[in-house]
N, C-alpha and C positions, 0 to 999 in steps of 0.2 A: 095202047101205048100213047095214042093224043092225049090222057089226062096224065101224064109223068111230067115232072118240072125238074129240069137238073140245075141246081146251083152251086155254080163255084162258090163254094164256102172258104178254102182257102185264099184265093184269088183274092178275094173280097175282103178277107179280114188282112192280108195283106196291104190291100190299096188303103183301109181305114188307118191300120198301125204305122203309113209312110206318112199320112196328111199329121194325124198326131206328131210323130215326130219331126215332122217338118217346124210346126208350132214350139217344141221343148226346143229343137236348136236357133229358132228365133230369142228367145226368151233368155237361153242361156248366151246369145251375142251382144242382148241390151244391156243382160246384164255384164257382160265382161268377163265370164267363167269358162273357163277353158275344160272340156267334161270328155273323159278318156274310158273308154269302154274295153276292159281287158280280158280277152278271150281264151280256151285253152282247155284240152282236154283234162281231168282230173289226174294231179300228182306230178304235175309239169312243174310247179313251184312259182304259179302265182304269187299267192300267199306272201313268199318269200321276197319275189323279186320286187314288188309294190314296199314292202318293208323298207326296202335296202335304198329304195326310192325315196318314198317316201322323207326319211330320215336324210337325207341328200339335199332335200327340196323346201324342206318345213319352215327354216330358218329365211327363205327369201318368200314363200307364198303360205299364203292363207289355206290349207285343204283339208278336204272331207274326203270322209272313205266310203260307200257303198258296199258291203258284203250280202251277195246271196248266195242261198246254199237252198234245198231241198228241205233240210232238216237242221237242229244244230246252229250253235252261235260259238263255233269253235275258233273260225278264220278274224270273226269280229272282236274274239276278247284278244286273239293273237298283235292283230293290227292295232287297236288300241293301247295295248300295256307294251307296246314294244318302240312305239313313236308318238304316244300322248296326243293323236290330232283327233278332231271327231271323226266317228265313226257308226254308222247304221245296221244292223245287220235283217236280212230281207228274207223269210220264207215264201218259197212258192208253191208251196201247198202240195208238193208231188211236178209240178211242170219243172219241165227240163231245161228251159229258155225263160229268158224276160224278154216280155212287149213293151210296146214305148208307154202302154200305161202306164205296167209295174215300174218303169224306170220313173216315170212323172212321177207315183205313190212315192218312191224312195226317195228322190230329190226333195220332195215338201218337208221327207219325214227329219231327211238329213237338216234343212234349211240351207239355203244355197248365197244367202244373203250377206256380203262380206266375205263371201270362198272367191279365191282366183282356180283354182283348181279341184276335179270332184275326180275320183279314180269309184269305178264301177266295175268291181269285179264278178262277174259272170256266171253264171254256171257252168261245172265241167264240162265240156260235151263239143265237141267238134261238130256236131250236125246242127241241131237245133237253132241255139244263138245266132249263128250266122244269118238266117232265115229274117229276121225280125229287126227293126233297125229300132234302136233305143234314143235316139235320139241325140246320143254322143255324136260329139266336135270329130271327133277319131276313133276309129280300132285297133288294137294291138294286141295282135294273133303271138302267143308263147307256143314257142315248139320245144320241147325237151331230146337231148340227144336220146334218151335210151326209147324215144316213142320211134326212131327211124325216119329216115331222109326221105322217103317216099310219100308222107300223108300228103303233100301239095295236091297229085295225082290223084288220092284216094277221097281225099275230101276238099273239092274246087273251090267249094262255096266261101266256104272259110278264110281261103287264104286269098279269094278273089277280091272281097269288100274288107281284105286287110289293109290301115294307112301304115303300119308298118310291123315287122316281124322280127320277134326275140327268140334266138335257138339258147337255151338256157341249158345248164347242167352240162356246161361245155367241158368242165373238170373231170368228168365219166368216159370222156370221147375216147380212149384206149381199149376199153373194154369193149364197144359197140360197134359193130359195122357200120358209121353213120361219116358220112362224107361233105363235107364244106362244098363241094364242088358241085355233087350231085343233088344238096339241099338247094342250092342257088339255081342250079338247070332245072331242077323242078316245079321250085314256086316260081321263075320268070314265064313259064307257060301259062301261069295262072295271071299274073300279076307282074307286068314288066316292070312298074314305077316304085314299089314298098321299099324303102330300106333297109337292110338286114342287119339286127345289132347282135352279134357272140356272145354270152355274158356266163357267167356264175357268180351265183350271187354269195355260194357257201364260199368260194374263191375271193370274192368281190373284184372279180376279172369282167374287164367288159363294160362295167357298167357305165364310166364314163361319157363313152358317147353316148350312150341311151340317155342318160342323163342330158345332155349337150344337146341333145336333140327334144327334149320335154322343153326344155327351158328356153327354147327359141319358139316353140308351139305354144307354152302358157303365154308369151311374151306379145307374138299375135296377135292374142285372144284379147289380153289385156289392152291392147293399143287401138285394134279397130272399135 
């Protein structure tokens, strides 16, 4: 048993993925680019709500899109032909999450040069992502109503390194057991400080302040 060496492999590639990302959120403050990292389990309507965004935003800032996905450039031709801003789309070969590499790889590919804002949309996946910090200014955790009021509880992580939280497909909320009340008592366990924006985006309910709330964040970014 004296010749066994145990190595925190985790541990480690952790501590390397936070120094990199420490280095991307320098780079993106010199240069003035406000870089939003959007998180969410698969079918929450990302996609959608980044669209709806997007199109809101385009006319006063400079943006870029990031799409990853496992496989597929479906999210990327959507995001493009539907708000004409550039846009990247990223496989990761089978991984579940992006590192602050892959996000550095995407950022070169996109060019970040003359962007005030960069939306990074994520892979589906409620566990992974959260793990790995990309090097994004912020996080914005989407919760969809039909996924239930209880994921805060179910997955901490996620909702703990959220800078702020979207309950989306709030237009469904008659049909689901899903409580305004009980979403808010749940992630304030996780996360007492995150904002919570209600939105639908097929609605186009909501999105105002979310919006109201980007444009005070690009605005930041822009000034320091």
């Amino acid at each position: 048993m004296e010749n066994i060496k145990v190595v925190e492999i985790k541990e480690d590639i952790a501590s390397r993925n936070n120094e990199q990302a420490q280095s991307i959120k320098d780079e993106l403050k010199r240069k003035k680019v406000f870089f939003l990292n959007v998180m969410s389990s698969p079918g929450s309507g990302k996609t959608t709500l980044i669209v709806n965004l997007v199109n809101r935003l385009k006319n006063d800032y400079r943006i870029g899109v990031i799409e990853a996905d496992i496989d597929s450039d479906v999210d990327a031709h959507t995001v493009a032909e539907k708000t004409g801003v550039k846009t990247v789309q990223i496989h990761t070969a089978g991984a579940c999450h992006l590192t602050c590499q892959m996000a550095n790889e995407s950022l070169s590919a996109l060019g970040i040069d003359g962007l005030d804002f960069v939306i990074l949309e994520n892979i589906g996946n409620l566990v992974c992502p959260a793990e790995f910090d990309t090097g994004a200014s912020a996080n914005l955790v989407i919760l969809s109503v039909p996924e239930g009021d209880d994921k805060p509880l179910k997955y901490p992580l996620m909702f703990e390194v959220a800078t702020a939280v979207a309950i989306t497909k709030t237009d469904v909320l008659p049909i689901f057991d899903f409580s305004f009340e009980n979403i808010e008592n749940n992630l304030r366990i996780r996360n007492p400080h995150a904002p919570i924006f209600y939105t639908s985006a097929l609605k186009d309910d909501g999105i105002d302040a979310l919006e109201t709330y980007l444009r005070g964040e690009i605005a930041k970014a822009i000034k320091d």
